[in-house]
C-alpha positions in Angstrom: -23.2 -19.7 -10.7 -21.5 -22.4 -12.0 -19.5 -22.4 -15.4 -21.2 -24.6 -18.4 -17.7 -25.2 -20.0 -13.9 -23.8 -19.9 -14.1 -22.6 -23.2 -12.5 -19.1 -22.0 -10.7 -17.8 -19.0 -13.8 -16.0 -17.8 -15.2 -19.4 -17.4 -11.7 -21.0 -15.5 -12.0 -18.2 -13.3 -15.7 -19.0 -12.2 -14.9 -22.5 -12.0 -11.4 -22.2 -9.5 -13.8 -19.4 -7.5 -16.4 -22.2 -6.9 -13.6 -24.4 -5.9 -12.3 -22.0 -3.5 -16.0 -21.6 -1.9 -15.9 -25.5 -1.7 -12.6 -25.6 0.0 -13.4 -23.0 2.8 -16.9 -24.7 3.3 -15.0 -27.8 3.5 -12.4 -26.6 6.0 -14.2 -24.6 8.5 -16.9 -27.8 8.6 -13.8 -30.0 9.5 -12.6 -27.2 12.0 -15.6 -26.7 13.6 -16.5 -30.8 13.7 -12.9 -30.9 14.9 -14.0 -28.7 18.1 -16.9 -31.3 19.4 -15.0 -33.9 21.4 -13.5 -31.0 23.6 -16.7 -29.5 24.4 -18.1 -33.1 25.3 -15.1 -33.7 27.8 -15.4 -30.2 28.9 -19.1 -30.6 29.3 -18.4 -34.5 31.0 -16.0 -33.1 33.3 -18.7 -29.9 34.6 -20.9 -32.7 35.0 -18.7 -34.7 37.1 -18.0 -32.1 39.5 -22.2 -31.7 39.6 -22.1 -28.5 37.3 -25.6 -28.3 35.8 -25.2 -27.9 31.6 -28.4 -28.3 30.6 -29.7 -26.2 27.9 -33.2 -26.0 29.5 -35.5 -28.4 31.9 -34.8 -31.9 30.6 -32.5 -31.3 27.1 -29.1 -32.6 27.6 -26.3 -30.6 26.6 -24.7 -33.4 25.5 -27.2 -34.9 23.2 -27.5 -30.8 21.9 -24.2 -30.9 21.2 -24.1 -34.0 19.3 -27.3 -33.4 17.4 -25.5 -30.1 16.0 -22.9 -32.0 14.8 -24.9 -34.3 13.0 -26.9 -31.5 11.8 -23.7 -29.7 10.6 -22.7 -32.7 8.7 -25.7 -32.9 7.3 -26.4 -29.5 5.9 -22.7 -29.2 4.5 -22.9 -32.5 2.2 -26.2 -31.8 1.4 -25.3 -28.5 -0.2 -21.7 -29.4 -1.4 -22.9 -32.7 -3.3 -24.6 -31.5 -5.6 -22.3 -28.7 -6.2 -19.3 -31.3 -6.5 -21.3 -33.1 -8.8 -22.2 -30.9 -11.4 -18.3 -29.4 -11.7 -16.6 -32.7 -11.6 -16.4 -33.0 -15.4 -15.3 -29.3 -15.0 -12.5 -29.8 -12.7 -11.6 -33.2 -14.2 -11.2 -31.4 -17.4 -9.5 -28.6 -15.7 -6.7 -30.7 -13.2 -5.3 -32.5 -16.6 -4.4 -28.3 -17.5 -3.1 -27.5 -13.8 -0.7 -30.9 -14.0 0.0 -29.4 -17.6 1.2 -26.1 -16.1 3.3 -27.9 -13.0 5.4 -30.1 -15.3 5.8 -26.6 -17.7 6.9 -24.4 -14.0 9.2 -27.7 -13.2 11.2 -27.4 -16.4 11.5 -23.6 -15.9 12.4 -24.3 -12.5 15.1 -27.0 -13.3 16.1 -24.1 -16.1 16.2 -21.4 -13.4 18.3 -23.3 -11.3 21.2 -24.3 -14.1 21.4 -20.4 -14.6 21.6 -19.8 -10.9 24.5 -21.9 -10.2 25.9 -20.2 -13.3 25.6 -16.6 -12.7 26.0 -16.3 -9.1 29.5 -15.6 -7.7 30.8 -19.2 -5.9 34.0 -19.4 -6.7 35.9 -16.0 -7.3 39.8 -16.6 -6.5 40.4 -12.5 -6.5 38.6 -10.0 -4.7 38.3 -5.7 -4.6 35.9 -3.6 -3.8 34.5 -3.3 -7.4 34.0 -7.7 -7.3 32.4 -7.3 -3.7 29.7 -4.8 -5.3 29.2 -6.6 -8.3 28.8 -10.3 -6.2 26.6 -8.4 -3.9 24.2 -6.7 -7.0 24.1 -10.4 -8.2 22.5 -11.8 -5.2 20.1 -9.5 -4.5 19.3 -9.7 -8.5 18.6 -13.4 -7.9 17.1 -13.1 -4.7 14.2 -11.3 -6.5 13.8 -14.0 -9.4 13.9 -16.4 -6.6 10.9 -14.5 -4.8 9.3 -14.5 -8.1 9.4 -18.3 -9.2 8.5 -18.8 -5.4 5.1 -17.1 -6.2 4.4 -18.7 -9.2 4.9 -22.2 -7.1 2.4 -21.0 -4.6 -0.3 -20.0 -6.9 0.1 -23.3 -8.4 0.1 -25.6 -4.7 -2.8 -23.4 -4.4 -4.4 -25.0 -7.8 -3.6 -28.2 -6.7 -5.2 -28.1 -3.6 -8.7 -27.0 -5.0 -8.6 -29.3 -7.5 -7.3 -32.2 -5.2 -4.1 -32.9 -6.6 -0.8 -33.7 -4.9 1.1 -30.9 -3.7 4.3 -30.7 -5.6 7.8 -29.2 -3.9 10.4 -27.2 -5.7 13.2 -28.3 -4.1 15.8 -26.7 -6.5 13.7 -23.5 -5.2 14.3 -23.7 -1.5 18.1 -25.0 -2.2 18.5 -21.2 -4.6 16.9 -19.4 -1.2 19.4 -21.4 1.0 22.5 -20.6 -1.3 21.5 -17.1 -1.5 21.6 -16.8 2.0 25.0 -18.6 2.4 26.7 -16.6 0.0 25.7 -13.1 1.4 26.9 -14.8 4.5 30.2 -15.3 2.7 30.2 -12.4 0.9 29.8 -10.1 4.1 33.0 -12.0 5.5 34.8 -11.3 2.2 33.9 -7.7 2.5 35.3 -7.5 6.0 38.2 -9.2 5.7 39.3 -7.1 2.2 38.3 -3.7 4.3 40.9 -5.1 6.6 43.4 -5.9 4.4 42.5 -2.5 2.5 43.0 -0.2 5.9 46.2 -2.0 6.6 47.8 -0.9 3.5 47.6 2.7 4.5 49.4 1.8 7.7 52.9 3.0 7.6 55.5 0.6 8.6 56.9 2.4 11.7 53.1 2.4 13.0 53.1 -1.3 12.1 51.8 -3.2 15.9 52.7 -7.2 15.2 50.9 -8.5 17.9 47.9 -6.6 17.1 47.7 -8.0 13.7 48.5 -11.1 14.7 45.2 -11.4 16.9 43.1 -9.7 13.9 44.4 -12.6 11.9 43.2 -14.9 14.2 39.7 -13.6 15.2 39.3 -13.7 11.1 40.4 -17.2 10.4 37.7 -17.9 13.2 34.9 -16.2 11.9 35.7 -17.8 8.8 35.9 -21.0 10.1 32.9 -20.9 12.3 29.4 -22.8 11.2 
């Protein structure tokens, strides 16, 4: 069935599921056309080495072969034309509102990213254990807005692929994923390090070892300083 007008979103839904069944017709004719050429050099090579192929008495596999490929061709713009035909007003209509909602979801994204760099915790200059839990509730609070936005930007590269748009990349989204992983990274070093520093402070000073701390000291400025 195929949606008279996009008046409501009963009608937007019937129109992207048609896209979708155009798409999937569209890729697995590709894949399957895709598959010929190796079974003709598979079938060219058995027939080299004297392998009989032949479908029955006098039908070469090879002209079989080729003859379903046509034939697959064929049938697939034969039932897709049409089809593509009587929606493209539809999806013409409809692509102007999917560019609509990627330049809206670029803004927010642009917006989302000003507030990241804001809220999370770069550049503390004092740490305890009560800064260490709050930096650590603070990235895994924007660790789940970043899954979020990052399904909204699938669901809309999946728009734009059934209605043949280009694919847009949110790069501010992969750089908050990146960051997010860098600061736990940092964050976890932090929380080491102040443990450390923490433990030592029970340490009396007749139970002090010098060279001991001295080599802690020195396996820490190395872990800090490694990539």
């Amino acid at each position: 069935m195929i949606p008279k007008d996009l008046n409501n979103a009963r009608d937007k839904e019937l129109l992207t599921k048609v896209m979708t069944h155009l798409r999937d017709v569209t890729q697995i004719k590709e894949q399957t056309v895709e598959r010929f050429p190796n079974l003709r050099d598979t079938i060219q090579l058995l027939k080299k080495h004297n392998v009989d192929v032949s479908v029955s008495k006098g039908v070469d596999l090879l002209v079989t072969i080729e003859n379903s490929r046509t034939a697959l061709e064929d049938t697939a713009d034969n039932a897709l034309g049409p089809i593509k035909e009587a929606i493209l007003p539809l999806q013409s209509k409809e692509s102007d509102n999917v560019k609509t909602r990627v330049r809206q979801f670029q803004i927010k994204v642009l917006n989302y990213r000003q507030e990241f760099q804001s809220a999370l915790p770069y550049g503390k200059t004092e740490t305890n254990s009560e800064e260490i839990n709050n930096s650590y509730m603070k990235i895994g609070e924007y660790f789940d807005k970043t899954c979020q936005m990052e399904e909204e930007a699938k669901e809309l590269q999946t728009l734009e692929q059934l209605f043949e748009l280009q694919r847009t990349k949110q790069k501010e989204l992969v750089d908050c994923k990146n960051e997010l992983v860098q600061l736990k990274q940092m964050w976890d070093l932090i929380s080491i390090i102040d443990g450390q520093f923490e433990s030592w402070k029970e340490t009396l000073w007749d139970n002090i070892d010098a060279e001991n701390l001295e080599t802690l000291l020195k396996n820490m400025k190395q872990n800090q300083t490694a990539p």
